[in-house]
N, CA, C and O of each residue as an XYZ file, in Angstrom:
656
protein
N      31.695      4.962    -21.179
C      32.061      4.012    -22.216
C      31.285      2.702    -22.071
O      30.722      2.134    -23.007
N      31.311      2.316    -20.911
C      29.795      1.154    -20.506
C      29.023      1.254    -21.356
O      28.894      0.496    -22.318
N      28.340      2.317    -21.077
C      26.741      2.085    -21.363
C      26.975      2.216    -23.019
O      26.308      1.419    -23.679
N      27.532      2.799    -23.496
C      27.626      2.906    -25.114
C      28.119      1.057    -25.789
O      27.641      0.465    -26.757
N      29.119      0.632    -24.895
C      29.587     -0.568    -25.194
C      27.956     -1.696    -24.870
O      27.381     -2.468    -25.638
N      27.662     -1.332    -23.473
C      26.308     -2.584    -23.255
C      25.143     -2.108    -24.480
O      24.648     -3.172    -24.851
N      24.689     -1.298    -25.033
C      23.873     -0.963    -26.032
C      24.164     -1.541    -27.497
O      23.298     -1.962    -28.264
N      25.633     -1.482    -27.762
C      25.780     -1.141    -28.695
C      25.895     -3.288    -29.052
O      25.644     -3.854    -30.116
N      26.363     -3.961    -27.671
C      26.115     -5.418    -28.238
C      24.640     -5.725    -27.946
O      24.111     -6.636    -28.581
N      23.831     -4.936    -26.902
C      22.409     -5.029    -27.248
C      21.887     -5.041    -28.407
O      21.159     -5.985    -28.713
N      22.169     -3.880    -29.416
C      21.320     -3.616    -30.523
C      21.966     -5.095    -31.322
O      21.403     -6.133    -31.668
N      22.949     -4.778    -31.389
C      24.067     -6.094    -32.587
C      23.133     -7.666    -32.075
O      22.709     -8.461    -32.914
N      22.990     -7.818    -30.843
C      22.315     -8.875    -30.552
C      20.986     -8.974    -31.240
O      20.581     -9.692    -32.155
N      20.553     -8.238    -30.677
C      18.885     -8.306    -31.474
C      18.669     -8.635    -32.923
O      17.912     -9.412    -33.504
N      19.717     -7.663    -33.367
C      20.127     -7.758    -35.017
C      20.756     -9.083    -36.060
O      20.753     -9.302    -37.272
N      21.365     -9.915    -34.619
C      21.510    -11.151    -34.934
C      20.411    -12.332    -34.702
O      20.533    -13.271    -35.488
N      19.561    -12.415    -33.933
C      18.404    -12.712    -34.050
C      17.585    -12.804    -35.036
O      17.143    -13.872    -35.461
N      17.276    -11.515    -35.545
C      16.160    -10.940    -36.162
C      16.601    -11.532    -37.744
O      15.763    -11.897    -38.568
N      18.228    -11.545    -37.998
C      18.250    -11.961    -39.343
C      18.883    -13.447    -39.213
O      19.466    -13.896    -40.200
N      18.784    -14.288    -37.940
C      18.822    -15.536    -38.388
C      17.665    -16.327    -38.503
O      17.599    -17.548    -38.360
N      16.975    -15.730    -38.709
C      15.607    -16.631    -38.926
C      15.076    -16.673    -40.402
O      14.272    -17.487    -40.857
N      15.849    -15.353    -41.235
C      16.100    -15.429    -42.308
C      17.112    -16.381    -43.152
O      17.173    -16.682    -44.344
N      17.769    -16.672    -42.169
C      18.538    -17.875    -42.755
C      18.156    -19.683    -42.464
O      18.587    -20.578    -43.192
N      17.258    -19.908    -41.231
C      17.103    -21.129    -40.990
C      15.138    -21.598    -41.658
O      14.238    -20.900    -42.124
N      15.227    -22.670    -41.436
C      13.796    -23.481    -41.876
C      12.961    -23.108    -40.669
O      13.114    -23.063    -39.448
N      12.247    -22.921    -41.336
C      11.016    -22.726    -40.017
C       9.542    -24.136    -40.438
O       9.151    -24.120    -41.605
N       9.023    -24.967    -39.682
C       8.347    -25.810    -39.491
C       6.947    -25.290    -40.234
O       6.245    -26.115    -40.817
N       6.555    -23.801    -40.182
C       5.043    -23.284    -39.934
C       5.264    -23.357    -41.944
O       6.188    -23.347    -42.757
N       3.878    -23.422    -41.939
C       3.309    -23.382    -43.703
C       2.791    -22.092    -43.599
O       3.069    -21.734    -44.744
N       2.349    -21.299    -43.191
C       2.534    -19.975    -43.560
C       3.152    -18.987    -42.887
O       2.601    -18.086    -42.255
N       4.450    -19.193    -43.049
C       5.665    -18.266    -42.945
C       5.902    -17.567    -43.903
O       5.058    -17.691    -44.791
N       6.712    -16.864    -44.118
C       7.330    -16.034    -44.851
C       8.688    -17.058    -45.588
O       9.347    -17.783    -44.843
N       8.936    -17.007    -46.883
C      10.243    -17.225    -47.422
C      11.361    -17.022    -46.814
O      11.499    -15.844    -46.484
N      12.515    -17.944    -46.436
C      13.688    -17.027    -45.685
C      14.289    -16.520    -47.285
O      13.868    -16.731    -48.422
N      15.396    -15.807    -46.781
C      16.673    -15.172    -47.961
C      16.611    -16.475    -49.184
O      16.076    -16.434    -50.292
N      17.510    -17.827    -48.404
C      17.885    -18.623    -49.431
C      16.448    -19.092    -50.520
O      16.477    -19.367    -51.719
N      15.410    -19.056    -49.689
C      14.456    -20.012    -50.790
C      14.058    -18.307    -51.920
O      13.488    -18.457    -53.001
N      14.331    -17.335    -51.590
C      13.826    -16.312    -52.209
C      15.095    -16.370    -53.374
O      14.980    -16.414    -54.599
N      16.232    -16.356    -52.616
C      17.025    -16.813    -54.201
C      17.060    -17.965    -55.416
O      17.689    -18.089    -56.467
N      16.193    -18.628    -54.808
C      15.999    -19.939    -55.222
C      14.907    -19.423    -56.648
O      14.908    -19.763    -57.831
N      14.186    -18.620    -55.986
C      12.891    -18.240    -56.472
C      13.328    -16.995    -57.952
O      12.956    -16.833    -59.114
N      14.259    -16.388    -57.048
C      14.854    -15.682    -58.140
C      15.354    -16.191    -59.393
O      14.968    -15.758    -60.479
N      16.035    -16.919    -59.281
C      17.124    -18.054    -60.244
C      15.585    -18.980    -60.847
O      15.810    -19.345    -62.000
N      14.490    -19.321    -60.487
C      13.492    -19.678    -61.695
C      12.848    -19.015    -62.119
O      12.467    -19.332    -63.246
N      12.262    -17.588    -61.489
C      11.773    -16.665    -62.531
C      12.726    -15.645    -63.579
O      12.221    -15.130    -64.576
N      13.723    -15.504    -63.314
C      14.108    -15.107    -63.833
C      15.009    -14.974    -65.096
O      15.801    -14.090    -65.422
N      14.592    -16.273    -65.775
C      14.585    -16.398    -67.362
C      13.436    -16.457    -67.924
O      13.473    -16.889    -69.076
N      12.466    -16.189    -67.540
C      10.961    -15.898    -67.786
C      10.776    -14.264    -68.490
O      11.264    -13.196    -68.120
N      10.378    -14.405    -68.996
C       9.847    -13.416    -69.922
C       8.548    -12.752    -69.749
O       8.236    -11.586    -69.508
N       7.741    -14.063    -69.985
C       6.307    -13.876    -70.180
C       5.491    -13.685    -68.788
O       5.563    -14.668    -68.050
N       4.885    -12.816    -68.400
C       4.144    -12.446    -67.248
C       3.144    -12.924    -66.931
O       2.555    -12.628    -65.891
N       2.867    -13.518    -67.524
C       1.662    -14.817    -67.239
C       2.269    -16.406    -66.650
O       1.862    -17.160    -65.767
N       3.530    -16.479    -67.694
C       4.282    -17.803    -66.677
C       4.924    -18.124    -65.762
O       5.172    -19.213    -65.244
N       5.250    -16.945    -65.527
C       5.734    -15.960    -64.361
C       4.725    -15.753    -63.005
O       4.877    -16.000    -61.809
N       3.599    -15.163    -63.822
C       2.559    -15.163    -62.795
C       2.133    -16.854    -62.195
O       1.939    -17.103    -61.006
N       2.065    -17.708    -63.130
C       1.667    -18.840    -62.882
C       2.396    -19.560    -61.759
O       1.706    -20.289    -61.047
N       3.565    -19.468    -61.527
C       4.406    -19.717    -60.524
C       4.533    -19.769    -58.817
O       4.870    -20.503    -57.888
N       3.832    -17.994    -59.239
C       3.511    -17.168    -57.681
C       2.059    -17.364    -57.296
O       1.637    -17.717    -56.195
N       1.489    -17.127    -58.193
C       0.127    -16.317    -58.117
C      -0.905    -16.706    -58.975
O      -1.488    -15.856    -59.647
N      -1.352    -18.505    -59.061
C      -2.297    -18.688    -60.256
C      -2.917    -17.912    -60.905
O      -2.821    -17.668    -62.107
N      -3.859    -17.310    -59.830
C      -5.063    -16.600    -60.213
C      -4.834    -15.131    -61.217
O      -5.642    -14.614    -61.989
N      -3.407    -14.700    -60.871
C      -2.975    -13.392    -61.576
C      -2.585    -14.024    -62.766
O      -2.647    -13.252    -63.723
N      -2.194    -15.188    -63.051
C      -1.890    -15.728    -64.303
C      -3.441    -15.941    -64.926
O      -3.742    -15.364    -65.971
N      -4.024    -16.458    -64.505
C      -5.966    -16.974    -65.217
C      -6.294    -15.103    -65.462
O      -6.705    -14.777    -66.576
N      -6.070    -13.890    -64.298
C      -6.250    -12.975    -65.073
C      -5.628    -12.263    -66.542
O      -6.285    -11.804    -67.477
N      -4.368    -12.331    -66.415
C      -3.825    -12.004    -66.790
C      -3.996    -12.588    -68.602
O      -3.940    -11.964    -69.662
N      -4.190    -13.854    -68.326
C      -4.514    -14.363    -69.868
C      -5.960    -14.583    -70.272
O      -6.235    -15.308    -71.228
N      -6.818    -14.009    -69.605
C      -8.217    -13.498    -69.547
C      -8.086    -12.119    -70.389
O      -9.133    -11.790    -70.946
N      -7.384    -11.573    -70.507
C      -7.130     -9.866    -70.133
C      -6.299     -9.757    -71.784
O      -6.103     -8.889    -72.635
N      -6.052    -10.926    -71.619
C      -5.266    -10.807    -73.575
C      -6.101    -11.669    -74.172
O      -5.936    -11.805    -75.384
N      -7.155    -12.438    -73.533
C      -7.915    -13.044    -74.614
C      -9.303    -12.122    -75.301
O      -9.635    -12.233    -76.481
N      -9.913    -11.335    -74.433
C     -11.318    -10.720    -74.098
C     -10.953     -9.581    -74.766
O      -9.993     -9.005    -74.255
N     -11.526     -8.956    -75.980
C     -11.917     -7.345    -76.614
C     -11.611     -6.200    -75.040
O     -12.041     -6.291    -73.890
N     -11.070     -5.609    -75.431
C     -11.008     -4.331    -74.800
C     -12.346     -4.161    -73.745
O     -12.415     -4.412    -72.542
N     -13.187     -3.732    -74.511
C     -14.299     -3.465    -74.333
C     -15.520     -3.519    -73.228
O     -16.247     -2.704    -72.660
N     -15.276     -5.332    -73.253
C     -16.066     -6.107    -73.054
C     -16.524     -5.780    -72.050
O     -15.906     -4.818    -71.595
N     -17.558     -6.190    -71.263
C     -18.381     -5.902    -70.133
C     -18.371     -7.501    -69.378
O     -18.785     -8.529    -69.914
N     -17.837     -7.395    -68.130
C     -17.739     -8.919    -67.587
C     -18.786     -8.884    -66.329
O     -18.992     -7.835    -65.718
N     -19.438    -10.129    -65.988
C     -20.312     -9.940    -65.092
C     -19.844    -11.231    -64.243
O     -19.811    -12.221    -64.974
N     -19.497    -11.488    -62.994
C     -19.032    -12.361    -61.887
C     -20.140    -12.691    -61.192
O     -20.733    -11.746    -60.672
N     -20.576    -13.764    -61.041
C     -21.514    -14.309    -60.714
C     -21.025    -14.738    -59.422
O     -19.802    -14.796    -59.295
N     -22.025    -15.164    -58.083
C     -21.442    -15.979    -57.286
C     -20.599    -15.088    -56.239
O     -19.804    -15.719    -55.543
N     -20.658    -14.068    -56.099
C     -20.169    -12.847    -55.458
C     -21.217    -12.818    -54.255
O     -20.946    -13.532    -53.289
N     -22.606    -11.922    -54.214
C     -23.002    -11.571    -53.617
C     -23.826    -12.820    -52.500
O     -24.367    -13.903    -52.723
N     -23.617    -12.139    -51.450
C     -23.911    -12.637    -49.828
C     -22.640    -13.370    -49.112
O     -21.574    -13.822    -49.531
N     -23.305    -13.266    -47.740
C     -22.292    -13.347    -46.287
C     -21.473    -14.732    -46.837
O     -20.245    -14.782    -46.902
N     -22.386    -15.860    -47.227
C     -21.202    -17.076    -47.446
C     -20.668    -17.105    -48.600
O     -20.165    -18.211    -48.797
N     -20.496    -16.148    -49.767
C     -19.306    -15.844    -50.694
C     -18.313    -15.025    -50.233
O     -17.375    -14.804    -50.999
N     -18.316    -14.564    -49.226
C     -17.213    -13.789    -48.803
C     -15.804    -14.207    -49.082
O     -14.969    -13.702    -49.833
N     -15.738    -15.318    -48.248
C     -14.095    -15.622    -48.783
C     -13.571    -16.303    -50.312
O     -12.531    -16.897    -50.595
N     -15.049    -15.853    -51.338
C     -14.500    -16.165    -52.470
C     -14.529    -14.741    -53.289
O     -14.711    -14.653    -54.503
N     -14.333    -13.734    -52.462
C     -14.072    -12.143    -53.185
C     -12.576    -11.821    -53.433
O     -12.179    -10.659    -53.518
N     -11.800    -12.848    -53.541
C      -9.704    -12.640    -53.893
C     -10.526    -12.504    -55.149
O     -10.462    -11.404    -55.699
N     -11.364    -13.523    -55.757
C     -11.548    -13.652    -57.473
C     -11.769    -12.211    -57.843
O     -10.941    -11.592    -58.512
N     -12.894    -11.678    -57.404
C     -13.203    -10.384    -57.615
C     -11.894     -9.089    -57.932
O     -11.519     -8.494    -58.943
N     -11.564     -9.075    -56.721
C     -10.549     -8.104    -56.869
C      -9.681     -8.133    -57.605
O      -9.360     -7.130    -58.242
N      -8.777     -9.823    -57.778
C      -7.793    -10.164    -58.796
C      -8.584     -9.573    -60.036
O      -8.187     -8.616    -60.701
N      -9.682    -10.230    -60.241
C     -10.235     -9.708    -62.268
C     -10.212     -8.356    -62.246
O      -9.630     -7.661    -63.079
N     -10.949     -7.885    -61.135
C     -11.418     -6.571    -61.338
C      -9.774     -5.361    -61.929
O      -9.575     -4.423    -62.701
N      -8.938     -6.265    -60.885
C      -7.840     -5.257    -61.070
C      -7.129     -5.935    -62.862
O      -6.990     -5.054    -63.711
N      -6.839     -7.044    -63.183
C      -6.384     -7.233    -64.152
C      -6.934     -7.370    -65.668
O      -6.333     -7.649    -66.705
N      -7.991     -7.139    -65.476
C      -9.361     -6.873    -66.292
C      -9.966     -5.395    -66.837
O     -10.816     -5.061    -67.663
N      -8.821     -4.521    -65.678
C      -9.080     -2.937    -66.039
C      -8.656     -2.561    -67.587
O      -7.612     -3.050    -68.021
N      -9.372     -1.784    -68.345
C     -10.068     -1.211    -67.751
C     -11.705     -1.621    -67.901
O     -12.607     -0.788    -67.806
N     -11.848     -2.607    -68.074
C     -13.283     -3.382    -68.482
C     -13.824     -3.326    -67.373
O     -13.275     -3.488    -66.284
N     -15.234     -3.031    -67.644
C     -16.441     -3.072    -66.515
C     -16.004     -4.493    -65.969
O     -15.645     -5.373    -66.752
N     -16.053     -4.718    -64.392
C     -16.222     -6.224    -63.821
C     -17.305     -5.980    -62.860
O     -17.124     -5.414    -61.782
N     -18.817     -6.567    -63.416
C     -19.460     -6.496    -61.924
C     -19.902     -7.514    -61.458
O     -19.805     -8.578    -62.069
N     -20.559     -7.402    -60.122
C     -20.986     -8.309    -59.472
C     -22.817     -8.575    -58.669
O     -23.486     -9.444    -58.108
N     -22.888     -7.348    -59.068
C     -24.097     -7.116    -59.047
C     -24.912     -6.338    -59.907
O     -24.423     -5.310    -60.376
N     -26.360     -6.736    -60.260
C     -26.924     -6.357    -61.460
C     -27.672     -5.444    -61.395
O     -28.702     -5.969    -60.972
N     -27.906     -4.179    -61.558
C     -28.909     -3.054    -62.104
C     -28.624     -2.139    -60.549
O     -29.409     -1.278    -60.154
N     -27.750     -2.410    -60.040
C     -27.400     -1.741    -58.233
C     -26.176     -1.753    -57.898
O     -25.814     -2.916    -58.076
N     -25.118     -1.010    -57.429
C     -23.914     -1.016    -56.775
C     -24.177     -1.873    -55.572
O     -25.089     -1.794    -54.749
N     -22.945     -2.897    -55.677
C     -22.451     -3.663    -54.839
C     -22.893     -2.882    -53.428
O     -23.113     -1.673    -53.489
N     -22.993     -3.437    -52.433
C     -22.474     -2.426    -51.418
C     -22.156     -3.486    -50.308
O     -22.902     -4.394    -49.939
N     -20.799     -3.165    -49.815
C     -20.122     -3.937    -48.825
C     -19.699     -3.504    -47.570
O     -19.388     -2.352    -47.268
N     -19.707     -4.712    -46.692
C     -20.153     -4.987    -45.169
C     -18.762     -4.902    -44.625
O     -17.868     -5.374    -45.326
N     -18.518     -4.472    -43.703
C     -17.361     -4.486    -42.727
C     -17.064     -5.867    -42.699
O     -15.906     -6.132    -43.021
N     -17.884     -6.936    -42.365
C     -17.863     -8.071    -41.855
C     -16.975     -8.933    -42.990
O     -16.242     -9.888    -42.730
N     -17.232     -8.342    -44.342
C     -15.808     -8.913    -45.558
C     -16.935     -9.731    -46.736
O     -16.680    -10.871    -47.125
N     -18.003     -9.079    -47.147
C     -18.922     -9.600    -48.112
C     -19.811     -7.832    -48.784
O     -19.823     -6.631    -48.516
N     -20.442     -8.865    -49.800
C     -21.015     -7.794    -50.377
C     -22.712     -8.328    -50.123
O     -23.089     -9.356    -49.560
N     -23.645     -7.100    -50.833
C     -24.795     -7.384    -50.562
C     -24.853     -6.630    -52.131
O     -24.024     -5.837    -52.578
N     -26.292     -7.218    -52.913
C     -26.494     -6.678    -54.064
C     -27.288     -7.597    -55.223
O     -27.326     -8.827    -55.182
N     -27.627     -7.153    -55.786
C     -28.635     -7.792    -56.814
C     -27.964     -9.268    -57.715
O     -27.611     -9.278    -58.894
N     -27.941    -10.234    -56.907
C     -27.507    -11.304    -57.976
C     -27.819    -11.728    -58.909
O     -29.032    -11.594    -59.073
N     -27.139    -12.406    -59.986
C     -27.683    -12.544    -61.061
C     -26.701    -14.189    -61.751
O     -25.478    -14.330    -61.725
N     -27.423    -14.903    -62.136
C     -27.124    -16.365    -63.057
C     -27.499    -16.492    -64.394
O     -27.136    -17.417    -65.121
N     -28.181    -15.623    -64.703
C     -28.579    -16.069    -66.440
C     -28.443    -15.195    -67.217
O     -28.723    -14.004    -67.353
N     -27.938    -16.016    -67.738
C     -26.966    -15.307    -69.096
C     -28.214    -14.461    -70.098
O     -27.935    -13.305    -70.414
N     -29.195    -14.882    -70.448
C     -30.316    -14.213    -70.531
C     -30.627    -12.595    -70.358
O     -30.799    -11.642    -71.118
N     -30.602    -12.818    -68.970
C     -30.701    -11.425    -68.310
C     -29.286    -10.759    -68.417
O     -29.400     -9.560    -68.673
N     -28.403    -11.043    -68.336
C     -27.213    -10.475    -68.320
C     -26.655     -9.734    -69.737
O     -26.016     -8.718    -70.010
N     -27.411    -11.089    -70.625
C     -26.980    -10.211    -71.994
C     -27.888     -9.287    -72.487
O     -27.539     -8.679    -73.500
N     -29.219     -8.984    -71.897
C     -30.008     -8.140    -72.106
C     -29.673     -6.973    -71.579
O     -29.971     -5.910    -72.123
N     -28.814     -7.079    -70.118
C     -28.304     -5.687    -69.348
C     -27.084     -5.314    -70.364
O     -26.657     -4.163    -70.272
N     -26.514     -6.136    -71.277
C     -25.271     -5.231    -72.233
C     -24.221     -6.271    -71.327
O     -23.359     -5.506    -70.894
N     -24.059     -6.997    -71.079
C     -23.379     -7.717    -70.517
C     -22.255     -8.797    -71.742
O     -22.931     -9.699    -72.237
N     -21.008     -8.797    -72.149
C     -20.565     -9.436    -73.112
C     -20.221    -11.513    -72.406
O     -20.171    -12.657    -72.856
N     -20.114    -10.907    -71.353
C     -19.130    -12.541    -70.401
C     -19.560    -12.520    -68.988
O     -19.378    -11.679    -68.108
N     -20.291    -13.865    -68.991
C     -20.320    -14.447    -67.580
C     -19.085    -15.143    -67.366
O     -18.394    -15.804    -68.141
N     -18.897    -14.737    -65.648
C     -17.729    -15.691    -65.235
C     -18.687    -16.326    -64.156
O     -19.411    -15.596    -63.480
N     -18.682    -17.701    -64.003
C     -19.993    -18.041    -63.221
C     -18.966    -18.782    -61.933
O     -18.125    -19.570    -62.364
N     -18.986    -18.660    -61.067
C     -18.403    -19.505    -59.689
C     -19.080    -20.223    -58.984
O     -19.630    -19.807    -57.964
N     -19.157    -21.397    -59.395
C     -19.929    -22.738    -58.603
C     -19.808    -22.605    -57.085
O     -18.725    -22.431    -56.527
N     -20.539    -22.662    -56.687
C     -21.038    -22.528    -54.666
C     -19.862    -23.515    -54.186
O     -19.146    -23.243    -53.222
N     -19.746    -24.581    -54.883
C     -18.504    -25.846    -53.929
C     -17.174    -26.164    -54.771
O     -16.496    -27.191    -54.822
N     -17.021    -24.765    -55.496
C     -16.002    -24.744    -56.196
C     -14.871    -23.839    -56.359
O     -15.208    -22.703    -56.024
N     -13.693    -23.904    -56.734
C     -12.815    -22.885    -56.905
C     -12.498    -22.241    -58.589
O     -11.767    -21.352    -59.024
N     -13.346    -23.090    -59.133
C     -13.221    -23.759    -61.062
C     -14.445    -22.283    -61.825
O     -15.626    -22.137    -61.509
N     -13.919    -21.703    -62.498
C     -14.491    -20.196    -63.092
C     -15.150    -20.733    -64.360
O     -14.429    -21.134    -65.274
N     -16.201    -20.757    -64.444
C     -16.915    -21.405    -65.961
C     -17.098    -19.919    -66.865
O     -17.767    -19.005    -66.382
N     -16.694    -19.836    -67.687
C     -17.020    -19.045    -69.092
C     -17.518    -19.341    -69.848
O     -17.391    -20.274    -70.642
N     -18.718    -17.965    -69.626
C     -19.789    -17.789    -70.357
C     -19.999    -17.248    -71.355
O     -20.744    -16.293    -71.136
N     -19.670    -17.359    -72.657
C     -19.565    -15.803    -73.498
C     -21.128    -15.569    -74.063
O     -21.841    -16.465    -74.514
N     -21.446    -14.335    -73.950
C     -22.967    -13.839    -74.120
C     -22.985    -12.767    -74.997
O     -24.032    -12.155    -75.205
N     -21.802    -12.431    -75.604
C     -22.008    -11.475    -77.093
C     -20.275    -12.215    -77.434
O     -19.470    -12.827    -76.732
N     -20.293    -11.759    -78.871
C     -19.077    -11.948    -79.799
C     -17.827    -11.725    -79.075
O     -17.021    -12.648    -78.957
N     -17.530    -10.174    -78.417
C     -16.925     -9.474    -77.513
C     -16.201    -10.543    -76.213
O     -15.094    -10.550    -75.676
N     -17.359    -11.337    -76.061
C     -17.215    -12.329    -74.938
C     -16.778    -13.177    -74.975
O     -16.573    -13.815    -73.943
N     -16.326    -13.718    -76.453
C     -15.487    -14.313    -76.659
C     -14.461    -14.549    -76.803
O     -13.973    -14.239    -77.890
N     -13.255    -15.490    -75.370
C     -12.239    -15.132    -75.310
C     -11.543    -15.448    -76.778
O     -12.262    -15.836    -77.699
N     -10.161    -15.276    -76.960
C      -9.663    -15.658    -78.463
C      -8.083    -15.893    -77.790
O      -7.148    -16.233    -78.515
């Protein structure tokens, strides 16, 4: 009966631990939400409707896709500039966010060659800046990403490319 009794406030212990940290403030900026601020979070999205203002809340960038994605023709062909090599790396969230909320529209990042990417967390591949060349490859929209910036300039390079 011991050992079932010492286990059984072992586990209960641990278990009290593990979920009071869900209940108190923690000092660190990238922590996790405890319980209360997630209800908090609940109770303002959730007279929201719209998935873009919604998105805007959590997740800027899924909101800038997201109303990218209802402005732009079906169609369109988008080209992301500012992607390729080792020191754009940590600006490839943009990539993936469009690419995924932009489906099913072409999003590339490199011109007349598949991307091809490095373990190290970058791509390598044919870059490209002018709208010129881009609208000659069938290209409808530059999204151009300034080197010392986080700010997405739109380019529209056919009709298509024009958001609305």
């Amino acid at each position: 009966m011991l050992p079932y009794l010492a286990v059984t406030f072992l586990v209960g212990g641990l278990a009290v631990s593990l979920l009071s940290a869900q209940f108190t403030e923690s000092k660190n900026p990238n922590r996790e939400p405890t319980l209360p601020e997630l209800n908090q979070r609940v109770a303002l999205l959730a007279p929201l409707t719209d998935p873009i203002k919604r998105d805007s809340y959590c997740v800027p960038l899924s909101a800038y896709g997201r109303t990218l994605d209802r402005a732009l023709a079906p169609n369109a062909r988008v080209f992301l500039s500012g992607m390729i090599g080792e020191a754009n790396g940590p600006k490839l969230g943009y990539y993936f966010f469009l690419r995924n909320y932009l489906f099913p529209r072409e999003v590339a990042i490199s011109l007349g060659t598949d991307p091809v990417y490095h373990e190290a967390g970058w791509f390598s591949g044919t870059s490209c800046d002018s709208p010129a060349e881009l609208q000659t490859n069938g290209f409808d929209l530059l999204l151009r990403m300034p080197t010392n910036s986080n700010n997405i300039e739109i380019i529209p390079l056919t009709q298509k490319g024009v958001p609305k």
